[in-house]
PDB file of N, CA, C and O in Angstrom:
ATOM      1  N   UNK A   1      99.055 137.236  14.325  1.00  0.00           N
ATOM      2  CA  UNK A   1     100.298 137.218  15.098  1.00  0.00           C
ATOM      3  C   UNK A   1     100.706 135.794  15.430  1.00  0.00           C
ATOM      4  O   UNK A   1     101.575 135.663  16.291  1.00  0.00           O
ATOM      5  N   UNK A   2     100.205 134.734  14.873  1.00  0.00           N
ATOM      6  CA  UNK A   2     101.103 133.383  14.882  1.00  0.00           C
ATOM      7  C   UNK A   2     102.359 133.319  14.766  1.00  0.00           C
ATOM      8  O   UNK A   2     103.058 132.492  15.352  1.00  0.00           O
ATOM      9  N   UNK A   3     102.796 134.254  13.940  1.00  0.00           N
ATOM     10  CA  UNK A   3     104.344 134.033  13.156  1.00  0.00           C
ATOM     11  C   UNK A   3     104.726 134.471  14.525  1.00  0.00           C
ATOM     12  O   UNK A   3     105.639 133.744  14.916  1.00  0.00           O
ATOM     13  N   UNK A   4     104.426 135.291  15.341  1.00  0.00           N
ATOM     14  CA  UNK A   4     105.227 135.788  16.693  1.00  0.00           C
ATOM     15  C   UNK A   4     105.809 134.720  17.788  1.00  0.00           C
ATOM     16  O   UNK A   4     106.746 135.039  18.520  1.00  0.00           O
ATOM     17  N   UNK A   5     105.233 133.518  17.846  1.00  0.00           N
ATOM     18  CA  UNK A   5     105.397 133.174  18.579  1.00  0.00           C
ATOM     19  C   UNK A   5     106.672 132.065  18.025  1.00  0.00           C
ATOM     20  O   UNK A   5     107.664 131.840  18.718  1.00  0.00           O
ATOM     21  N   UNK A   6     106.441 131.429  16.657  1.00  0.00           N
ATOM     22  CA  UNK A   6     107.681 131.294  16.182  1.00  0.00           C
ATOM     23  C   UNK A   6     108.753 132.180  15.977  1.00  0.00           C
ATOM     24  O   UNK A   6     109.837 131.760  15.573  1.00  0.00           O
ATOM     25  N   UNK A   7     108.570 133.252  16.194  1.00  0.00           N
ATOM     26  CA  UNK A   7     109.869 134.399  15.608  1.00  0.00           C
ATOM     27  C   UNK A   7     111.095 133.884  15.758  1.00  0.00           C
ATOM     28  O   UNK A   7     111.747 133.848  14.714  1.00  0.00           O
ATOM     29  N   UNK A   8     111.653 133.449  16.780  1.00  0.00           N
ATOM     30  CA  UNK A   8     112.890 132.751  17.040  1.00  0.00           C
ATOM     31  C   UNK A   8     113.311 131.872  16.061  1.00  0.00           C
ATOM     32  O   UNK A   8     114.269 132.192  15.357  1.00  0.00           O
ATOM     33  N   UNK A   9     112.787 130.887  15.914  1.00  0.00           N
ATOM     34  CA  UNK A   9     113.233 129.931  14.979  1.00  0.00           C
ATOM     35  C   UNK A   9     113.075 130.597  13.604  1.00  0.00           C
ATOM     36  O   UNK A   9     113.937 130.387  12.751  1.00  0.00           O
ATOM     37  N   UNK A  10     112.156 131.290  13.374  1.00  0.00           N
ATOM     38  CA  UNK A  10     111.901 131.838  11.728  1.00  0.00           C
ATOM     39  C   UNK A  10     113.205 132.962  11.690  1.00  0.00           C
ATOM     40  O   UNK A  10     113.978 133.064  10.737  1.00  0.00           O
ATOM     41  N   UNK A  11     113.245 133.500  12.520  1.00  0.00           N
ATOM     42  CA  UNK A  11     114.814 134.059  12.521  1.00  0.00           C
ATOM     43  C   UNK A  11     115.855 133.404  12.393  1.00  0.00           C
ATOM     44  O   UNK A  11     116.725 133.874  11.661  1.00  0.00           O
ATOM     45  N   UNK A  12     115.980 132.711  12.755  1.00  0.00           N
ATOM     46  CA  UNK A  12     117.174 131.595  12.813  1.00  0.00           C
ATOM     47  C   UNK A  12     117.152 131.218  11.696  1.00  0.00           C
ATOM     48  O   UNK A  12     118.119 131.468  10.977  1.00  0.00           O
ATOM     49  N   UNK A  13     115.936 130.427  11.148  1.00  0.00           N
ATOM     50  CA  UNK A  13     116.438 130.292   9.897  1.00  0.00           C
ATOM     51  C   UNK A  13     116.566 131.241   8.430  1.00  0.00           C
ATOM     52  O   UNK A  13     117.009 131.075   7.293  1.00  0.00           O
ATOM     53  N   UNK A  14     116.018 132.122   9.066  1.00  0.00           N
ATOM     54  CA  UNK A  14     115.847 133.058   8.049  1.00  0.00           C
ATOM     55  C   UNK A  14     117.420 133.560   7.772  1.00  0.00           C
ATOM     56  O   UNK A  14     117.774 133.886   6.639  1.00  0.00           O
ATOM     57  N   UNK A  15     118.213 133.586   8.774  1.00  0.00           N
ATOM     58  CA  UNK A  15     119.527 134.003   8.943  1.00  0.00           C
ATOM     59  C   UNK A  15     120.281 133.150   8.064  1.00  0.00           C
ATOM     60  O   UNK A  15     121.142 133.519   7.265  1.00  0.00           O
ATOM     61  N   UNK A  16     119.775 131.651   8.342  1.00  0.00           N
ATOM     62  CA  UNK A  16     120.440 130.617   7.378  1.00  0.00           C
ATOM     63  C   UNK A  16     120.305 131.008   6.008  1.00  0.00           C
ATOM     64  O   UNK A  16     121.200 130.891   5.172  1.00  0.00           O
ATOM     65  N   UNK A  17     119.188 131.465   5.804  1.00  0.00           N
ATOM     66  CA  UNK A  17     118.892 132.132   4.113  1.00  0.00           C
ATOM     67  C   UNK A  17     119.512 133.304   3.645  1.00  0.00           C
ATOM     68  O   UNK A  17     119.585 133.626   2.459  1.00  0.00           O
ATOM     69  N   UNK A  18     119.932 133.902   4.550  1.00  0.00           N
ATOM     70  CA  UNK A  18     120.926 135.296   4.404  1.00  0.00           C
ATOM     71  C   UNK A  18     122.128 135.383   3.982  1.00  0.00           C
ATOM     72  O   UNK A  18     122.786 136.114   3.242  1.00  0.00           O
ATOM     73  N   UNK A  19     122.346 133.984   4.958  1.00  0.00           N
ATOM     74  CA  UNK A  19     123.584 133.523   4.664  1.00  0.00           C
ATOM     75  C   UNK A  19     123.859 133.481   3.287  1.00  0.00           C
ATOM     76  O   UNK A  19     124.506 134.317   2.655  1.00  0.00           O
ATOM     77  N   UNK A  20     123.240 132.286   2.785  1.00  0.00           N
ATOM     78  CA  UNK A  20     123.516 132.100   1.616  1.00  0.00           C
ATOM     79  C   UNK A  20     123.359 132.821   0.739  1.00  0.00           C
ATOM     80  O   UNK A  20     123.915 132.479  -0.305  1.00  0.00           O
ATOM     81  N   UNK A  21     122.376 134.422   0.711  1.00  0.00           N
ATOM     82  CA  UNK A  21     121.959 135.116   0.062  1.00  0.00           C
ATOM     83  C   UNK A  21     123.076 136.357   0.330  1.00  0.00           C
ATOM     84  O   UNK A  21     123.212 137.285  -0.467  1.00  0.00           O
ATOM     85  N   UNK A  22     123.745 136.245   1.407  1.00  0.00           N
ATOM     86  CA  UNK A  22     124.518 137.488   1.687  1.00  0.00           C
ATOM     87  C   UNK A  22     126.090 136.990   1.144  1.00  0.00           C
ATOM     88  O   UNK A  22     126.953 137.848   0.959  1.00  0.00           O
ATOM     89  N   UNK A  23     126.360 135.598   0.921  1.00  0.00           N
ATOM     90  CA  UNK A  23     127.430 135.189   0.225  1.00  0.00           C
ATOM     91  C   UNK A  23     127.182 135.467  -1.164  1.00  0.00           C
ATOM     92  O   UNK A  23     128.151 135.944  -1.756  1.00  0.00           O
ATOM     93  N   UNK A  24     126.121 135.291  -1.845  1.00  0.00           N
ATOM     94  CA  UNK A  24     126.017 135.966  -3.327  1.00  0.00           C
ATOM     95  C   UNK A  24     126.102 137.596  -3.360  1.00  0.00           C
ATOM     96  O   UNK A  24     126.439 138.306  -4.307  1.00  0.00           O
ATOM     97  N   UNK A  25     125.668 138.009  -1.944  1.00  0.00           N
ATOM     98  CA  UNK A  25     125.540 140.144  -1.887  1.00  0.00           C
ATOM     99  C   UNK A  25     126.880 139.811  -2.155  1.00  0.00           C
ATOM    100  O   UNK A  25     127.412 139.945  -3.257  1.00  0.00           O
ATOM    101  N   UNK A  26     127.429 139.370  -1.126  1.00  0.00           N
ATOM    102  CA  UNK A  26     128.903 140.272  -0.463  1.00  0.00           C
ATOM    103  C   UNK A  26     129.858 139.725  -2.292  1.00  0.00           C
ATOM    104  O   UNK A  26     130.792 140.491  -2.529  1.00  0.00           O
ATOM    105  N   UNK A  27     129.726 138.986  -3.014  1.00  0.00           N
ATOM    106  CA  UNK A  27     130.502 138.632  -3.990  1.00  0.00           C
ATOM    107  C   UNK A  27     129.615 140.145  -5.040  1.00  0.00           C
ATOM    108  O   UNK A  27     130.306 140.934  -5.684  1.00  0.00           O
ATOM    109  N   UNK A  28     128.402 140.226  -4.999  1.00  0.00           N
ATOM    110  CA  UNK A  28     128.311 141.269  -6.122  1.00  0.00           C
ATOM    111  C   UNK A  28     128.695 142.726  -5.324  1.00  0.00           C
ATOM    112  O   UNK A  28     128.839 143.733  -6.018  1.00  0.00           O
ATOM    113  N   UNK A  29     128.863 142.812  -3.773  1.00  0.00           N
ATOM    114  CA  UNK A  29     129.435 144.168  -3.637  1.00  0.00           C
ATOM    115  C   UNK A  29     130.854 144.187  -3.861  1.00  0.00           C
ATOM    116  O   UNK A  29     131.448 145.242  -4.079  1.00  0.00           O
ATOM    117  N   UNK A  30     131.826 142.287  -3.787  1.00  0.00           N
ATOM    118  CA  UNK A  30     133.112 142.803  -4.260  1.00  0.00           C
ATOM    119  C   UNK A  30     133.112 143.129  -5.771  1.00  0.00           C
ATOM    120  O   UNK A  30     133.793 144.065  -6.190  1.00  0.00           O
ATOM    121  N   UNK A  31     132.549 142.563  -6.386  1.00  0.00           N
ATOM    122  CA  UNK A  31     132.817 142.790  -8.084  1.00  0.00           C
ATOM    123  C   UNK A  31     132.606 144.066  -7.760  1.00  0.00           C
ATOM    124  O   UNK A  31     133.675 144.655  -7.915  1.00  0.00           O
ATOM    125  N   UNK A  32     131.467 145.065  -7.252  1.00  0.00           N
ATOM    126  CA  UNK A  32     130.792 146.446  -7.271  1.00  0.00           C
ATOM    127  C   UNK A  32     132.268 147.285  -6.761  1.00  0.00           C
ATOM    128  O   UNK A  32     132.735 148.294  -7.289  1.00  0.00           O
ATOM    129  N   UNK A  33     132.666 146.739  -5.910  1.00  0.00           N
ATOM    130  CA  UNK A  33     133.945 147.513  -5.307  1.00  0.00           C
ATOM    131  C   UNK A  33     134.999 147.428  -6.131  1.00  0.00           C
ATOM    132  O   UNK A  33     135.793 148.367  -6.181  1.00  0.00           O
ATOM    133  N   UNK A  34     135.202 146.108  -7.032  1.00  0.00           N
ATOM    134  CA  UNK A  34     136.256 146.115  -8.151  1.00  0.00           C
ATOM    135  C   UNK A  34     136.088 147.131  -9.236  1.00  0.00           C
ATOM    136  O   UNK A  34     137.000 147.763  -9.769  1.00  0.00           O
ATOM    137  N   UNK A  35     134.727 147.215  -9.515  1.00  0.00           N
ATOM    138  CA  UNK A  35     134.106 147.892 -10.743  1.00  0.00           C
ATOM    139  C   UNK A  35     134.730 149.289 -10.339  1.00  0.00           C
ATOM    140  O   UNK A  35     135.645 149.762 -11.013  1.00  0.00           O
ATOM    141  N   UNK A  36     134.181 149.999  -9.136  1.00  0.00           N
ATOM    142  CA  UNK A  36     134.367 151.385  -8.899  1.00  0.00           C
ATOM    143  C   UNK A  36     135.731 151.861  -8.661  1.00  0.00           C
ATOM    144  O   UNK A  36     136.027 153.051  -8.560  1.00  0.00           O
ATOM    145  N   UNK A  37     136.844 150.527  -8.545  1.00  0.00           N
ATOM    146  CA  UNK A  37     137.906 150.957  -7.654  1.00  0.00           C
ATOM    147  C   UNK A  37     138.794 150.569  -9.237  1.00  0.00           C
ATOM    148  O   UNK A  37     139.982 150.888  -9.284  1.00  0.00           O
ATOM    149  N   UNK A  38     138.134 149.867 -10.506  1.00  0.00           N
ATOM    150  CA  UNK A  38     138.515 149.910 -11.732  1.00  0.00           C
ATOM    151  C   UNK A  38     138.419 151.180 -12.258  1.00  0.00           C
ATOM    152  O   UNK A  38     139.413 151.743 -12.718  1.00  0.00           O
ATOM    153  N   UNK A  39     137.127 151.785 -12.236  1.00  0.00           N
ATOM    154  CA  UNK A  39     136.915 153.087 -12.875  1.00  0.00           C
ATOM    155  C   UNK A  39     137.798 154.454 -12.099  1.00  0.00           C
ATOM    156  O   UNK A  39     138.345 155.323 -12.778  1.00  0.00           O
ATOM    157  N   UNK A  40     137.809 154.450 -11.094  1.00  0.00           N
ATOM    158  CA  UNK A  40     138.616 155.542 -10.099  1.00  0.00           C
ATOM    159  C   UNK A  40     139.873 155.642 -10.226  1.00  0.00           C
ATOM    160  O   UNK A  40     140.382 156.758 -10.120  1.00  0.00           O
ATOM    161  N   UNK A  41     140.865 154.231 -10.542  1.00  0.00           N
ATOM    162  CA  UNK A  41     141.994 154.245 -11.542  1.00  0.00           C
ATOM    163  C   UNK A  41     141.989 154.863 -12.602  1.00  0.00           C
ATOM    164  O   UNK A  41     142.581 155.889 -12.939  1.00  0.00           O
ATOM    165  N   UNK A  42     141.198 154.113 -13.203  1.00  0.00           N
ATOM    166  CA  UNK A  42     141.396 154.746 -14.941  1.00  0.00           C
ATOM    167  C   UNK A  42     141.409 156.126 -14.655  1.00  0.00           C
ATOM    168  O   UNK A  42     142.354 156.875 -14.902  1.00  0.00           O
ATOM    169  N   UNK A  43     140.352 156.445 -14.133  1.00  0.00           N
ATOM    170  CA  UNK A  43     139.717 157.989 -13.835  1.00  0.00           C
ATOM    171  C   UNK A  43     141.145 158.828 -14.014  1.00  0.00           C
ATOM    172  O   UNK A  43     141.393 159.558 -14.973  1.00  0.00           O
ATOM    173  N   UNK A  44     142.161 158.533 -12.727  1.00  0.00           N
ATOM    174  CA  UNK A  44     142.975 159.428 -11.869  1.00  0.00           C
ATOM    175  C   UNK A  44     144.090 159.376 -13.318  1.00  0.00           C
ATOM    176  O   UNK A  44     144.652 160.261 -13.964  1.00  0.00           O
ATOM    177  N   UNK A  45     144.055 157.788 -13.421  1.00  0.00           N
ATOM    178  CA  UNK A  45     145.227 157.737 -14.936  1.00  0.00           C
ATOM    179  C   UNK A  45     144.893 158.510 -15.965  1.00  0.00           C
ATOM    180  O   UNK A  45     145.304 158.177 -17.077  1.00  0.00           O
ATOM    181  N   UNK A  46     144.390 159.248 -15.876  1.00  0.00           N
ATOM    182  CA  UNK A  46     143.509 159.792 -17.365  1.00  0.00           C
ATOM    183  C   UNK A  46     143.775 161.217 -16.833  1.00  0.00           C
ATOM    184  O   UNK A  46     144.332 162.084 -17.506  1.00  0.00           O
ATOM    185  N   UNK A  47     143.424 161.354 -15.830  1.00  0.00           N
ATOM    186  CA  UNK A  47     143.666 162.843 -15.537  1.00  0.00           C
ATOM    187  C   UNK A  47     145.102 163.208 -15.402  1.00  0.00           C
ATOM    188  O   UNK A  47     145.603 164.299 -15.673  1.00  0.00           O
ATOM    189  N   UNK A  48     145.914 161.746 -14.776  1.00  0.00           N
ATOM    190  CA  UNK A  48     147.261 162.506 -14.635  1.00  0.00           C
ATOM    191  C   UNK A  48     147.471 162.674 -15.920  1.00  0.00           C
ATOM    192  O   UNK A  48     147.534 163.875 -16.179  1.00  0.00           O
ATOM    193  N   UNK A  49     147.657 161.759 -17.167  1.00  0.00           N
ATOM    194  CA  UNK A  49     148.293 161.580 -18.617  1.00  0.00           C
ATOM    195  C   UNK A  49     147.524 163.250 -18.824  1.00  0.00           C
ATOM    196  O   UNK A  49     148.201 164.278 -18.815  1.00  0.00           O
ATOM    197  N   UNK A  50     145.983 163.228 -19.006  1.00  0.00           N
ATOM    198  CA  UNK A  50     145.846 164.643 -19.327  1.00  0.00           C
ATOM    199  C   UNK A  50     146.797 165.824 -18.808  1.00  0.00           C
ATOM    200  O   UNK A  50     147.125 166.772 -19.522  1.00  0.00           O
ATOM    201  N   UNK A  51     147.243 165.635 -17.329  1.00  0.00           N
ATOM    202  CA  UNK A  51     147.575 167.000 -16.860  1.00  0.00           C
ATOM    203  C   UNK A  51     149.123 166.588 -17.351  1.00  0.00           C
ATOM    204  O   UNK A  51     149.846 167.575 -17.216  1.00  0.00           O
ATOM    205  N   UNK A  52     149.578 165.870 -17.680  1.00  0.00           N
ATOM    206  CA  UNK A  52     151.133 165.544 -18.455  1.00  0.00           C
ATOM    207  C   UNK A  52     150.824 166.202 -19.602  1.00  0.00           C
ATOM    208  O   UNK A  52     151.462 167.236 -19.804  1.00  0.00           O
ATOM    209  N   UNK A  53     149.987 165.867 -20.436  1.00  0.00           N
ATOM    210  CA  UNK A  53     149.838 166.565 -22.004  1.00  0.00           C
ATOM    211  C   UNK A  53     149.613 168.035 -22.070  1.00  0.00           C
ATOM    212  O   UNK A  53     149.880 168.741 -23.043  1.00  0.00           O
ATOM    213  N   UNK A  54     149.087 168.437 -20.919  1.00  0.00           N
ATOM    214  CA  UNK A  54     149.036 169.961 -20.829  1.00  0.00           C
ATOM    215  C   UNK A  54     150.198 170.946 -20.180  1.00  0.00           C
ATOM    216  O   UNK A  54     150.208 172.177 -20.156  1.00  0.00           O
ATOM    217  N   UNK A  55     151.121 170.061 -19.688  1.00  0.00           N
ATOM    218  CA  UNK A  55     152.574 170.715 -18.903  1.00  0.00           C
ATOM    219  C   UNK A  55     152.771 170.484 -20.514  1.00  0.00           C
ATOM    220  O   UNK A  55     152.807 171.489 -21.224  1.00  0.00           O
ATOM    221  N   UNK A  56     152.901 169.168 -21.118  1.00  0.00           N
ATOM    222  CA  UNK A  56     153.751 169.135 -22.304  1.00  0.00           C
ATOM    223  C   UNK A  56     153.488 170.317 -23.522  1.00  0.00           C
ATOM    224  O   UNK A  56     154.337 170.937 -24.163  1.00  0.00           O
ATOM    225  N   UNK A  57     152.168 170.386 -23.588  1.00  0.00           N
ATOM    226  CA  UNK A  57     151.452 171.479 -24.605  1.00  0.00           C
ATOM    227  C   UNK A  57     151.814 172.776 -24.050  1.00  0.00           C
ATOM    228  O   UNK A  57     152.051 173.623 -24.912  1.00  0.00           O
ATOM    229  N   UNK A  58     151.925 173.178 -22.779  1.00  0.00           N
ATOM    230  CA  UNK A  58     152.513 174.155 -22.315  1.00  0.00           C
ATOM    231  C   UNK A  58     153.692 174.422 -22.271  1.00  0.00           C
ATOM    232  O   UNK A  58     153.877 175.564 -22.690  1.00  0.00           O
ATOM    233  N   UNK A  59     154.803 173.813 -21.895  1.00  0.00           N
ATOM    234  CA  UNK A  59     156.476 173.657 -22.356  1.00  0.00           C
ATOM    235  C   UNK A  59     156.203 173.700 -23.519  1.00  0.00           C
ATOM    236  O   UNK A  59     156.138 174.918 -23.685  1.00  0.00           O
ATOM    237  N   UNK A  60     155.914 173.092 -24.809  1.00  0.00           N
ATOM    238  CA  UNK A  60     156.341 173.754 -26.414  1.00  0.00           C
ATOM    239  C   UNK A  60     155.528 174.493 -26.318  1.00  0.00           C
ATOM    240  O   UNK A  60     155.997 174.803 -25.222  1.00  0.00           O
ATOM    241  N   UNK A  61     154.451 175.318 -26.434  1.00  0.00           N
ATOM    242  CA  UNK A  61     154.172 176.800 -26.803  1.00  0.00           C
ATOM    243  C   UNK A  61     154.849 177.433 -26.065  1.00  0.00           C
ATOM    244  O   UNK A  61     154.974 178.602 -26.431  1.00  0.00           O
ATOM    245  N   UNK A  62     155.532 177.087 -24.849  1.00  0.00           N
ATOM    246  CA  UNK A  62     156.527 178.799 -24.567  1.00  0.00           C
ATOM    247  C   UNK A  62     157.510 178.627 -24.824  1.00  0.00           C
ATOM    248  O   UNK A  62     158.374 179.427 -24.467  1.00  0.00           O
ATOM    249  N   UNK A  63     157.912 177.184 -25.768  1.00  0.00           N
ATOM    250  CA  UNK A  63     159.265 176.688 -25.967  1.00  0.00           C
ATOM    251  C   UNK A  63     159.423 177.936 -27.919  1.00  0.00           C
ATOM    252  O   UNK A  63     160.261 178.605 -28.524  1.00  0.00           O
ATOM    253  N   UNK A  64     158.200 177.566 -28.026  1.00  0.00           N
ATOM    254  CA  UNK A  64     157.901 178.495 -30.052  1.00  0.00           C
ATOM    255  C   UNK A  64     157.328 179.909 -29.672  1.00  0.00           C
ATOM    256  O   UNK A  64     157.136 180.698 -30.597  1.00  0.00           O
ATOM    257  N   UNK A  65     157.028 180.309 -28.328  1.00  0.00           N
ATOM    258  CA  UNK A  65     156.693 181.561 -27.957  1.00  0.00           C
ATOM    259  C   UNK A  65     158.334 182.022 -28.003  1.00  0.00           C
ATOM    260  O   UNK A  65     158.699 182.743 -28.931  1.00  0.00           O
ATOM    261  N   UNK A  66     159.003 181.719 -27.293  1.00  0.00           N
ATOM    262  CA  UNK A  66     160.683 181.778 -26.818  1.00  0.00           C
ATOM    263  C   UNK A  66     161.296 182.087 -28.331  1.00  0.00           C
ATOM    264  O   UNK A  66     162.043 183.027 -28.605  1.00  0.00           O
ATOM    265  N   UNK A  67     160.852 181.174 -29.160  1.00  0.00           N
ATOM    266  CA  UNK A  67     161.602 181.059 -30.449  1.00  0.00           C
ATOM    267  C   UNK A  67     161.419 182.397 -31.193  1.00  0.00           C
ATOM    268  O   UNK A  67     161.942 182.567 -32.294  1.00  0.00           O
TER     269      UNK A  67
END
């Protein structure tokens, strides 16, 4: 229990190391947040174009059902 009695300062600086270590996190959780908030676009774009192609596939078959 030596380290206890430094705790203060080893905190302190340990914080200083966070720092710098939590400026490299916080840049790979924004890329991480770009990444997911890239894919969740595409995602929704993909589903709307799908659910467009299926109104569309649906309007001509009842457009040649009609016929």
């Amino acid at each position: 229990m030596a380290h206890g009695s430094g705790y203060e300062t080893e905190d302190s600086s340990a914080n200083g190391c966070e720092d710098d270590s939590s400026g490299s996190l916080a840049w790979n959780h924004m890329w991480l947040f770009c990444e997911v908030l890239f894919l969740l676009i595409t995602t929704l774009f993909t589903n709307m174009v799908n659910k467009e192609q299926v109104k569309v596939n649906t309007h001509r078959a009842r457009d040649e059902y009609q016929e």
